[in-house]
C-alpha positions as protocol buffer text, in pm:
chain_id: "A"
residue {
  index: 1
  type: UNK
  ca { x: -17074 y: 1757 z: -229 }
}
residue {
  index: 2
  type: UNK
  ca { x: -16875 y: 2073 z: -90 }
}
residue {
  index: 3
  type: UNK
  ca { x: -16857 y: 2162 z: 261 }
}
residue {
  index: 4
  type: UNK
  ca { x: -16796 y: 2585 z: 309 }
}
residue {
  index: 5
  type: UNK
  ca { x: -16759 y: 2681 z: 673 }
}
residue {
  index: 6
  type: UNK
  ca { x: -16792 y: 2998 z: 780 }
}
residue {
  index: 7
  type: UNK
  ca { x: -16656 y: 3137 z: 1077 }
}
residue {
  index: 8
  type: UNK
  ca { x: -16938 y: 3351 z: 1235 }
}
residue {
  index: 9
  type: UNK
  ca { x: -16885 y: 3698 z: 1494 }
}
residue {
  index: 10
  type: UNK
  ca { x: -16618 y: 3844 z: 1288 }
}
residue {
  index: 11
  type: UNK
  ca { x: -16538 y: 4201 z: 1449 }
}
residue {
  index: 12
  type: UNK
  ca { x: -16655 y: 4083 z: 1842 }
}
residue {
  index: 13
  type: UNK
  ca { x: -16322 y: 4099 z: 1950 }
}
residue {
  index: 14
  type: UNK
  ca { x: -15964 y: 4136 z: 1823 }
}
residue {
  index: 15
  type: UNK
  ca { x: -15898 y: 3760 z: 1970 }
}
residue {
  index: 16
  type: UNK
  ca { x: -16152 y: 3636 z: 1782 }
}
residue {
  index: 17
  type: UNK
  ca { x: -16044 y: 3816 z: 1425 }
}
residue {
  index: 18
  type: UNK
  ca { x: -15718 y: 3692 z: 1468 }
}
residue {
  index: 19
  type: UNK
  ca { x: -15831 y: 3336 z: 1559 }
}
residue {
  index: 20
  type: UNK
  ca { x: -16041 y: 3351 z: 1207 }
}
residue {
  index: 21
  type: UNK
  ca { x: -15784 y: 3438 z: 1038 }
}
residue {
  index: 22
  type: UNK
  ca { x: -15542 y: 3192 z: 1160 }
}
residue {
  index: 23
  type: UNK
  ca { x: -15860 y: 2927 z: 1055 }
}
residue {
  index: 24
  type: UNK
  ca { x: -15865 y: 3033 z: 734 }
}
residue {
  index: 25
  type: UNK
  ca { x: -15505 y: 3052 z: 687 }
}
residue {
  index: 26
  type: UNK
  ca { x: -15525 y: 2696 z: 775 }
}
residue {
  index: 27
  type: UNK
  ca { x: -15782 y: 2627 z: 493 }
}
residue {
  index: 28
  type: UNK
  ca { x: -16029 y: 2539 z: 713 }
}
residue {
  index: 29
  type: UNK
  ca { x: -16276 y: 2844 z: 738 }
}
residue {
  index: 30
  type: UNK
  ca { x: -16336 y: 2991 z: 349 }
}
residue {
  index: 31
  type: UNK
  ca { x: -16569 y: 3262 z: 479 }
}
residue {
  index: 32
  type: UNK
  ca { x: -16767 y: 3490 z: 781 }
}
residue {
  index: 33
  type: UNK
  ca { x: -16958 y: 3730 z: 900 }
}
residue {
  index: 34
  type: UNK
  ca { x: -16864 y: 4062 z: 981 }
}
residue {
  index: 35
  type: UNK
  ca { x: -17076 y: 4228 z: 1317 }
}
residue {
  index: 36
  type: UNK
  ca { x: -17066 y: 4538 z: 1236 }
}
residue {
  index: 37
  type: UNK
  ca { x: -17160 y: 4709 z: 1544 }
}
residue {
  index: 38
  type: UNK
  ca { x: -16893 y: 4550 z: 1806 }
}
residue {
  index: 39
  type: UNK
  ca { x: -16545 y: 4651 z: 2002 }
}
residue {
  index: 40
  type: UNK
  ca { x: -16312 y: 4480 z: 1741 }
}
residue {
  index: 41
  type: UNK
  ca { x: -16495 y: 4605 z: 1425 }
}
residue {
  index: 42
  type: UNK
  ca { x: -16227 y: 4868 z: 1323 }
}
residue {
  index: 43
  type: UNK
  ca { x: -15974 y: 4612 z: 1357 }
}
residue {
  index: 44
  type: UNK
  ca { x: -16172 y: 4352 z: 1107 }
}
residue {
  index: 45
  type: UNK
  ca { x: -16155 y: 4631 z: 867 }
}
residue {
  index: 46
  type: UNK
  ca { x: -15775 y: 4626 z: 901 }
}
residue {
  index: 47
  type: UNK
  ca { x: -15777 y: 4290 z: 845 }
}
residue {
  index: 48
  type: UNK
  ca { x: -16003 y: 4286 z: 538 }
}
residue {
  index: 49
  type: UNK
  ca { x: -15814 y: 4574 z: 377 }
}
residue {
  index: 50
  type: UNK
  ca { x: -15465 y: 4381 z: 444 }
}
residue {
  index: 51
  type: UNK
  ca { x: -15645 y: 4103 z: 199 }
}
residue {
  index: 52
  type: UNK
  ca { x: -15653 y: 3806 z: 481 }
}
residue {
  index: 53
  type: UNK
  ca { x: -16005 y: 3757 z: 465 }
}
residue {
  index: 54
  type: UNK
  ca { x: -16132 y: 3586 z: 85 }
}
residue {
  index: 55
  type: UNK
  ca { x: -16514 y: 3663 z: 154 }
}
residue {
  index: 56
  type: UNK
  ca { x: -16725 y: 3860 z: 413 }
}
residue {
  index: 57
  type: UNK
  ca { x: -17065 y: 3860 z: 502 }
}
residue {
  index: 58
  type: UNK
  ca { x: -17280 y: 4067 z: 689 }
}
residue {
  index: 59
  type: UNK
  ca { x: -17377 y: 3940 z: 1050 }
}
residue {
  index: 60
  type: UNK
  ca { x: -17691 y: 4119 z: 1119 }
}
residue {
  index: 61
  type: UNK
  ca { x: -17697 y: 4183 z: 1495 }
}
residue {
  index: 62
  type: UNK
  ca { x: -18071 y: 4331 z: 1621 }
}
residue {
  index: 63
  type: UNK
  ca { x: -17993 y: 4217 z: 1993 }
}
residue {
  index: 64
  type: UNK
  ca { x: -17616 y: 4326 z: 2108 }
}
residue {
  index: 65
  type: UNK
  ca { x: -17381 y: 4588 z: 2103 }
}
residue {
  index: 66
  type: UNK
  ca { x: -17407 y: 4966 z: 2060 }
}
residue {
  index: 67
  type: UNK
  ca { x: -17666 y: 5113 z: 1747 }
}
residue {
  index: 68
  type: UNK
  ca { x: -17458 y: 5247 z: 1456 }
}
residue {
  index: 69
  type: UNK
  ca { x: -17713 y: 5517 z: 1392 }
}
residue {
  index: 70
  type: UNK
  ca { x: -17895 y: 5731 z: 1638 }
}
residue {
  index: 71
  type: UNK
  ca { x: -18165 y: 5603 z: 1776 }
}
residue {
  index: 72
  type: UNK
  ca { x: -18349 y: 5931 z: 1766 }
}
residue {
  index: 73
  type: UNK
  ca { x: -18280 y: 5912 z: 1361 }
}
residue {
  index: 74
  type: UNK
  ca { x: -18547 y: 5578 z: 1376 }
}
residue {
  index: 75
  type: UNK
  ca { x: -18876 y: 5603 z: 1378 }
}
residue {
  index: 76
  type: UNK
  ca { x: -18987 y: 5342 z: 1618 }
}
């Protein structure tokens, strides 16, 4: 049997991309989740592109943070 943890709420907060990272530099997180719609979103994208992170996810998130698209853009 394998065990694969993922680290969930990647992009919430700088402190917690850097804490992922850190867990999966010591092999014990192989993947997450990316939220794409949260304060430290850029700065998972920075850490992505530098090649720290092996696989991402998508987090969908229907019930926090701000909408990427305008709301006026979805019909209801």
């Amino acid at each position: 049997m394998k065990l694969i943890l993922n680290a969930d709420d990647f992009g919430l907060t700088e402190s917690v991309n850097l804490a992922i990272v850190d867990c999966i530099k010591a092999g014990v997180v192989k993947s997450t989740t990316v939220m794409m719609n949260q304060p430290g979103t850029a700065h998972a994208a920075t850490l992505n592109a530098q090649g720290l992170i092996p696989d991402v996810g998508l987090h969908f998130t229907l019930t926090s943070g701000k909408p990427i698209a305008e709301p006026s853009l979805i019909p209801s």
